[in-house]
C-alpha positions, 0 to 999 in steps of 0.5 A: 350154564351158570347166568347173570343174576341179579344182587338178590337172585345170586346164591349164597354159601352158607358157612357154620362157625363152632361156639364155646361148647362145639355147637355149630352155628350158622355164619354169616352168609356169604354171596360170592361171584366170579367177574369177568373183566377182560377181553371187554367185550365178554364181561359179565357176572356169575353167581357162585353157590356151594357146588362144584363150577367147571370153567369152559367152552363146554362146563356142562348145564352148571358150569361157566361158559367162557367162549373164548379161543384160549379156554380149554374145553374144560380149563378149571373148576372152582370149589367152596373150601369151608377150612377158607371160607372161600372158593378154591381153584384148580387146573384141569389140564388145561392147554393154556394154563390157569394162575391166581393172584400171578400164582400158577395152579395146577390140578395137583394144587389148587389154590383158595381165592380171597375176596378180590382175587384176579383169575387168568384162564387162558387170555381172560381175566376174572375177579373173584368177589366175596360179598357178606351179605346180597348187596342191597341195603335194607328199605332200598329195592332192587333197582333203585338207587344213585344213578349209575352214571354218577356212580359207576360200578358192579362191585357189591361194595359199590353197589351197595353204596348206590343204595345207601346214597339214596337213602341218605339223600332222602334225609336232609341230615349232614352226610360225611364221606369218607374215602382216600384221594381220588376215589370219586367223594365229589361225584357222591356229594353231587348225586347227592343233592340231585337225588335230596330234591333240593332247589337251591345250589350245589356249591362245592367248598375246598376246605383245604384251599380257604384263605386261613385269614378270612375263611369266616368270611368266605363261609358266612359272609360279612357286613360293609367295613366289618374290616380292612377292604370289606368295602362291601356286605358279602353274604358268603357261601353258605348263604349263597346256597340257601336252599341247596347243599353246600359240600365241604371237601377236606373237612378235616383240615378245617381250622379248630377255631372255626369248626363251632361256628359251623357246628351252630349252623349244624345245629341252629341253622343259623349263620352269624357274618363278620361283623354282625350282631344278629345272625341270619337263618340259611336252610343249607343241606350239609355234605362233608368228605375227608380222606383223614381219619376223623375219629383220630383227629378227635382223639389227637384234639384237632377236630372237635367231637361234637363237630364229628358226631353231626356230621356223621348222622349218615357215614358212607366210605367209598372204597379205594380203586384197589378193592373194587378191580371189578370195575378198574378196566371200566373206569379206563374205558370212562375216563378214556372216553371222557378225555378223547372227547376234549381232543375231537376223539380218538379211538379206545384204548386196547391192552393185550392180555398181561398189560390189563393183568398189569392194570388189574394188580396195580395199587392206584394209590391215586386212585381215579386220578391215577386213571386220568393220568394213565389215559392222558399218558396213554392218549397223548403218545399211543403206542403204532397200531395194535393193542398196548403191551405190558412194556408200554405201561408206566413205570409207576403203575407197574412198580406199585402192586396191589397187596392182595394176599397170595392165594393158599394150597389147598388140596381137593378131596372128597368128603364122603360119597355123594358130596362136594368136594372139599379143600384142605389145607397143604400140610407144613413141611413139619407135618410133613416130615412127621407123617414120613417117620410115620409111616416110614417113608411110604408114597402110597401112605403120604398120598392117602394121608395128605389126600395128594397125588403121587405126583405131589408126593414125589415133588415135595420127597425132592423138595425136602430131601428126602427120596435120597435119603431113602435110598441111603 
């Protein structure tokens, strides 16, 4: 029976690629996992290796136990397909049926996986997850790492950005975030300071809410009179954090006439207040995040280029909620739990099966706030007992689905006696016209060419018009 490993125990499958002159050469290797998301309460991880994985309540020593009600003995199997570099599945009869990305698959089709696909086997979830590399970061050992806490997950991309938290954290270079609304840039920068050793303050900066008219002041403070209503010397933020880290959130919308000045803070670690002549040594920690894309915003001259290139020493992005599916039902199940306990608790959401499969396809375009918004609606009006049906979802998270590609036929064959087995792709319906006039309409000859059952044969001579043609 397949077990959990961790990141650096898991197998990998190892491609080729043919060069120039028809050489082949090996590829990038590639880690690949299967998640189980949902019922919650059987989640875990399987590793995925070249060979052949049966999907059951009875796999076999190498397959993959799922114990659960509506799994079949033997409900599908996963292959490696080299034409996809990916996995592909099929059904294998099973009693209630297996689908990928909402697309039904049968024994006679099976279907390849993308990185991100979502499983339903039965009443389970899984995540197929595809990672070029092991998830870890070099110099970083297995263990260590940001607080998983701070930043929750077991997708590989999230994984890996624990590990490179660390490392930068290590280092007191400017750090730039970079990650769409919502997808926990915050939580980053603050893990970052607690891991940097840092004894001063944490001081967090909306670069987007600063008053356009005094924001010098705001960042580096001002002298008594230094203009109308400064009644006060006022050291400003980045003086107020000496010693610590002050995070600048929305980086890109800080005011062009302002971003040298921060550069020579970058640079000089020194900061000059309004209306003073000398300036004044600060040793502040940097930590930026944006969700614009600065390299464009410097080809468009509104973020200046040598700005970019500091605050860039250490870049991490933080993918959206969409790409990482295996951690979306934790995240309900955190804010959920983090929401309930502002209102004296209550009790943990429960989703019926195609309500999750609904949660996991959705795009989040708000990504975590979107979250929060779920579980305040979900919370605030809870459905009368039971597990919360798909009808009882928002409309606008159910109307927004997330853009994962559909998953390919692909037909399983054998490769040779003693391999494994082997996808290929289904053939166009002009391949597939071409090989009728071939072989002058033959089902036997079909099915051997195309490595199909009969079955499928017939199905595509009624698709394509053909069996009536014939008896003409």
């Amino acid at each position: 029976m397949a077990s959990e490993r961790s990141a650096s125990e898991r197998p990998v499958a190892a491609t080729t690629v043919t060069g120039s002159r028809g050489r082949e050469t090996p590829a990038r290797r590639v880690a690949c996992s299967l998640h189980v998301v949902f019922p919650p309460e059987l989640r875990r991880t399987f590793p995925l290796g070249e060979q052949e994985s049966i999907l059951g309540r009875d796999p076999g020593l190498d397959g993959v136990l799922l114990d659960h009600g509506t799994i079949s003995r033997r409900h599908a199997a996963l292959a490696w397909s080299a034409a996809h570099q990916a996995h592909a599945v099929r059904d294998l009869d099973s009693r209630n049926g297996t689908s990928a990305d909402a697309v039904p698959v049968t024994g006679d089709d099976a279907r390849a996986l993308v990185d991100g696909s979502l499983l339903r086997v039965g009443d389970m979830l899984l995540v197929y997850e595809q990672d070029a590399g092991d998830g870890t970061v070099p110099g970083v050992g297995v263990g260590e790492g940001a607080s998983r806490e701070a930043i929750p997950g077991e997708a590989a991309r999230i994984r890996r950005l624990r590990a490179l938290v660390a490392r930068a954290a290590a280092d007191p270079a400017p750090v730039l975030i970079l990650g769409e609304t919502g997808t926990g840039k915050e939580r980053i920068a603050r893990e970052i300071h607690r891991l940097s050793g840092r004894t001063g303050k944490h001081i967090a900066v909306n670069c987007a809410a600063l008053s356009a008219e005094i924001v010098e002041s705001q960042l580096f403070g001002h002298t008594k009179g230094a203009f109308t209503g400064a009644g006060e010397a006022q050291p400003g933020l980045f003086r107020a954090a000496h010693g610590g880290t002050v995070f600048l959130d929305e980086i890109g919308d800080l005011p062009l006439a302002l971003q040298p000045k921060l550069l020579r803070v970058l640079q000089e670690g020194e900061v000059l207040p309004v209306g003073a002549t000398q300036p004044a040594r600060v040793d502040v920690r940097v930590v930026a995040a944006t969700h614009r894309d600065l390299a464009r915003a410097v080809g468009a001259q509104t973020f200046r280029e040598d700005l970019y290139a500091r605050l860039s020493i250490w870049e991490l992005a933080v993918p959206p909620l969409r790409e990482r599916r295996v951690d979306l039902l934790g995240w309900v199940d955190r804010l959920h739990a983090v929401w309930a306990a502002k209102r004296d608790g209550a009790a943990p959401l429960r989703f019926e099966v195609d309500a999750a499969e609904a949660l996991l396809r959705s795009s989040w375009p708000l990504n975590l706030r979107g979250v929060e918004r779920l579980v305040h609606e979900l919370g605030a009006a809870p459905p009368a007992g039971g597990a919360i049906r798909r009808s009882a979802l928002p409309a606008w998270l159910t109307g927004a689905v997330t853009p994962i590609a559909p998953a390919a036929p692909v037909a399983i064959t054998e490769a040779g006696s003693g391999s494994q087995p082997v996808a290929t792709a289904a053939p166009t319906r002009e391949e597939f016209m071409r090989a009728y006039e071939e072989l002058n309409g033959s089902v036997h000859g079909l099915a051997r060419r195309f490595a199909r059952d009969r079955r499928q044969i017939y199905r595509w001579l009624e698709a394509y018009g053909l069996r009536e043609d014939r008896k003409k």
